[in-house]
C-alpha positions as CSV (number, residue, x, y, z in Angstrom):
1,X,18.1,19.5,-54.2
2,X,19.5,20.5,-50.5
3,X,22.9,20.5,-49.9
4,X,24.2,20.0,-46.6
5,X,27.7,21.6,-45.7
6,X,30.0,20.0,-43.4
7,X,30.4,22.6,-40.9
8,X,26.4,22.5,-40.0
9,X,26.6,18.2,-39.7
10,X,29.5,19.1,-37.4
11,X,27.5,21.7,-35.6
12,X,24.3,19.2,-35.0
13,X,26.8,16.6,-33.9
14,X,28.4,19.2,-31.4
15,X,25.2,19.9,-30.4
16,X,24.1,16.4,-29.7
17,X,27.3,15.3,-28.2
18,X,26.8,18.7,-25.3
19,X,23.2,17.7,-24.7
20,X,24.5,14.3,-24.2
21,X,23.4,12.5,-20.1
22,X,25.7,9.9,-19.5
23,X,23.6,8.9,-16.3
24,X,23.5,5.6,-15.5
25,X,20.8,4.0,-13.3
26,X,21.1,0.0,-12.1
27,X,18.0,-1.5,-12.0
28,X,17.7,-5.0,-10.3
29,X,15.8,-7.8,-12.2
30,X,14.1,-10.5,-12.2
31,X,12.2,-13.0,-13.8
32,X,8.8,-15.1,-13.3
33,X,9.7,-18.5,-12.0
34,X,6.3,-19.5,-11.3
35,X,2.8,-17.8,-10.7
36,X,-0.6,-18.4,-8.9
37,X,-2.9,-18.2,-6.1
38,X,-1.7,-14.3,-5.8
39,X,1.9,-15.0,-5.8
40,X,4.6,-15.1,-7.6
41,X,8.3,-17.1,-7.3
42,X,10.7,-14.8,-9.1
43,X,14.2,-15.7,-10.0
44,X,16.9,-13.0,-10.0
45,X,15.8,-10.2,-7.3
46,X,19.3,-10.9,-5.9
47,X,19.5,-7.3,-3.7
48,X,15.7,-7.0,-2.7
49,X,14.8,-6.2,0.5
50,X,11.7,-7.7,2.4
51,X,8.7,-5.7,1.9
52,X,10.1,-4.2,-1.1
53,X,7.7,-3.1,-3.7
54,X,8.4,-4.8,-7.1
55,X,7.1,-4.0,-10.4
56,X,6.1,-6.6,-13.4
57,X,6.2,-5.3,-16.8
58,X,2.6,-5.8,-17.4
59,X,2.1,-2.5,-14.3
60,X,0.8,-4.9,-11.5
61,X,3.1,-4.0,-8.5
62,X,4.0,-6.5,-5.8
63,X,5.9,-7.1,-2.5
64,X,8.5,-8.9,-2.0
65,X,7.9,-11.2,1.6
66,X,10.0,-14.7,1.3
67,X,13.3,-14.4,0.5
68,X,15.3,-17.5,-0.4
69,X,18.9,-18.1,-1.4
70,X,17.6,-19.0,-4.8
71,X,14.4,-17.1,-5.7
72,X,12.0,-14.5,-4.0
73,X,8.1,-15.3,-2.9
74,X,6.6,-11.9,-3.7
75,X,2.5,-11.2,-2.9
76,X,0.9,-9.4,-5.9
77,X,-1.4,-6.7,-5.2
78,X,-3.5,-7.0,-8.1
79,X,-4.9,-10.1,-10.3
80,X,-2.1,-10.6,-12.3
81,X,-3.8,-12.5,-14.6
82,X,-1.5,-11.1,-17.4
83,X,1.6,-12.1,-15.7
84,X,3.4,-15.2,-17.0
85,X,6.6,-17.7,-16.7
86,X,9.4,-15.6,-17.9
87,X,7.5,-12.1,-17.4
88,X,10.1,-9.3,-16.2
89,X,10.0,-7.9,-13.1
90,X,12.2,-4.8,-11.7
91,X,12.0,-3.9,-7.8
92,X,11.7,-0.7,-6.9
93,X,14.0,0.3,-4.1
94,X,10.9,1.4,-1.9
95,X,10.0,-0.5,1.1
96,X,5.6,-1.1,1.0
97,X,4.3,2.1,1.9
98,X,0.9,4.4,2.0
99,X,-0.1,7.6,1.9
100,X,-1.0,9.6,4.6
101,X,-3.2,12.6,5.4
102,X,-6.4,14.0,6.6
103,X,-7.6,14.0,2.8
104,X,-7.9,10.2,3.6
105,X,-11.0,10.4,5.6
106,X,-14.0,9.6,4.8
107,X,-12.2,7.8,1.5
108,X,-12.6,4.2,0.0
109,X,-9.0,2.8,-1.0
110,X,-7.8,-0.3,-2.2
111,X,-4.7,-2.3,-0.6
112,X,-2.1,-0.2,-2.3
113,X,-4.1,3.0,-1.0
114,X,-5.4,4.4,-4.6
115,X,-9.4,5.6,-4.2
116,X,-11.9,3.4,-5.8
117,X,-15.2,5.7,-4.7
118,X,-15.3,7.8,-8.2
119,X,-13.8,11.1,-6.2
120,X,-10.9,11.6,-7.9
121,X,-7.3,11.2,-6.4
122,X,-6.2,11.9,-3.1
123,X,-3.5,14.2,-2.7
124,X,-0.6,13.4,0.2
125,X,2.3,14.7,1.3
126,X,3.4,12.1,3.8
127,X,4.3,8.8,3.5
128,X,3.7,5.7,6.9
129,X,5.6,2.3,6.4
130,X,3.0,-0.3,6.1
131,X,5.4,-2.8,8.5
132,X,5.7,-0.3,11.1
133,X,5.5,-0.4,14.8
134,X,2.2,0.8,16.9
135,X,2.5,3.6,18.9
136,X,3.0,2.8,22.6
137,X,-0.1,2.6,24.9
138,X,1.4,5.5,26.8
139,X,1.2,7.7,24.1
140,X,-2.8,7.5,23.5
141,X,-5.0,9.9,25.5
142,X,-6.7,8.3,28.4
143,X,-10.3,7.7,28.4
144,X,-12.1,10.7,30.0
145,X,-15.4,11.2,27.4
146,X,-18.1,9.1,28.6
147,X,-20.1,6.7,25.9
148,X,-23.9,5.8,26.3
149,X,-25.0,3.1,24.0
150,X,-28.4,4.1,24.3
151,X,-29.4,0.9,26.3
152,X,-30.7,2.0,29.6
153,X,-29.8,-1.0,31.4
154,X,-26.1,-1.3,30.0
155,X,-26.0,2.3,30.8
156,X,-27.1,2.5,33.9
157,X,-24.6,-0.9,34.8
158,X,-21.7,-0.7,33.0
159,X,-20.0,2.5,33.3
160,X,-17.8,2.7,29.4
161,X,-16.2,5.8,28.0
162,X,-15.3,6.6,24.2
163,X,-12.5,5.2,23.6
164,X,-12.4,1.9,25.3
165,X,-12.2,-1.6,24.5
166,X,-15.4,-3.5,25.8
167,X,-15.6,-7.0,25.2
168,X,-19.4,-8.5,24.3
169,X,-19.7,-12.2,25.3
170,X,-23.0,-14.3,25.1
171,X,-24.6,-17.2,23.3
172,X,-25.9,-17.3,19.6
173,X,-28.8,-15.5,19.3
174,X,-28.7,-13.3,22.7
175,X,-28.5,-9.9,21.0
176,X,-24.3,-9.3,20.9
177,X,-24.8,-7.9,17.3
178,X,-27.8,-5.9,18.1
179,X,-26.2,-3.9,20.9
180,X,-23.2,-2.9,19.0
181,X,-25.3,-1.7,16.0
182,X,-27.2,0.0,18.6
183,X,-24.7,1.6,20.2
184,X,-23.1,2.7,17.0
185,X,-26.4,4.3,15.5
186,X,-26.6,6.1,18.9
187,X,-23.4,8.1,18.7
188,X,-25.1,10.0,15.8
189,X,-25.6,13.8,16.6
């Protein structure tokens, strides 16, 4: 039989009581009102910000557009078919956001930016708002590169340059779709 002497329960207990975090972290919750169509109503999310990113407990994340004095309209970014009346749900103190990079290109993502082509992951060390403003008009680089599309009578018309916004107008049936395609397959090589 093992004996156990006082002074090594009081050294454990030392121990423990040294190792001991007494950090607290406030998490604000919420809980499923109501659910469908892609959206939730969620009572509770009292100090969430528009565009916040909440989580429910079942992983599918959400953000937070209509707030009301009462409850909060969040948009779920996932089916949610798991997620029921009375579900929790935590917000996350981050405002929607995606990854940003050059390892991007080239990439198929889904809406909250994770890759869906079988790659792997995508690694990023920057971080854009998703509600965030366009750069100014004044900031983009003139068009100076000129663009043939291929079509000897557009090009030899309509002087375009890479870069610029050309509008196509015509009736059903008059081609519109063709000369885009065509001009894209043109810009190969």
């Amino acid at each position: 039989m093992v004996t156990i002497r006082a002074d090594e329960i009081s050294n454990i207990i030392r121990e423990c009581i040294e190792q001991y975090n007494r950090e607290v972290k406030i998490v604000n919750t919420g809980t499923v009102l109501q659910v469908g169509d892609g959206i939730a109503r969620i009572h509770g999310l009292d100090e969430v910000m528009a565009g916040e990113l909440v989580e429910f407990e079942e992983g599918t994340i959400g953000i937070a557009l209509n707030l009301e004095s009462n409850n909060v309209g969040v948009v779920l970014m996932g089916d949610g078919l798991l997620i029921q009346e009375g579900s929790f749900v935590k917000a996350t103190g981050r405002i929607a956001q995606i990854p940003v990079s050059e390892a991007y290109l080239g990439r198929v993502v889904n809406a909250l930016a994770k890759p869906i082509d079988g790659r792997g992951e995508i690694s990023a060390s920057e971080f854009r708002l998703i509600e965030s403003a366009a750069p100014g008009i004044i900031s983009h680089r003139s068009v100076y590169e000129p663009l043939q599309t291929g079509l000897i009578a557009i090009d030899s018309m309509i002087p375009i340059g890479r870069g610029q916004r050309e509008l196509i107008i015509g009736d059903r049936q008059t081609g519109k779709t063709a000369v885009a395609t065509d001009t894209i397959l043109n810009q190969q090589g």
